[in-house]
C-alpha positions, 0 to 999 in steps of 0.5 A, a space after each residue: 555499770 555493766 551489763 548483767 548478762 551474756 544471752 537469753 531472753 526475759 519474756 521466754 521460756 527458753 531465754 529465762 533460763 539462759 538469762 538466769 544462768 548468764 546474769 549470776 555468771 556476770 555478777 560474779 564478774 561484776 562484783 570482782 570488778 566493783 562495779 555496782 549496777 548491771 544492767 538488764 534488757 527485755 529483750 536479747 543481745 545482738 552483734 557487739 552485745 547491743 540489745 537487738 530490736 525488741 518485738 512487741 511487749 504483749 501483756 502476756 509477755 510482760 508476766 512472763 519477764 515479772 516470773 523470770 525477775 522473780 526466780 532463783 
């Protein structure tokens, strides 16, 4: 398992976008390496790639995260 993006954020307009874009960056990388599962936060990443702190998950905030998982 890896994880499956460099930035971007789920929950956001401006971050879904960077999310998208980074996540087929690193499949392909994955993919290279064999590694089966990536694995994706709601929230950011922070120093040394750890998720930063998440804020709360407001409802509107959670639709917003489903619309992103479900673009192309």
């Amino acid at each position: 398992m890896m994880n499956g993006y460099l930035e971007g954020r789920l929950a956001d307009n401006a971050g879904a976008g960077m999310l998208l874009t980074s996540a087929r960056e690193t499949a392909m990388v994955g993919k290279r390496l064999g590694v089966a599962r990536l694995k994706l936060h709601r929230t950011g990443l922070g120093a040394g790639g750890r998720p930063k702190v998440a804020e709360v998950a407001t409802p509107l905030k959670w639709v917003k995260a489903v619309e992103t998982l479900h673009r192309n």
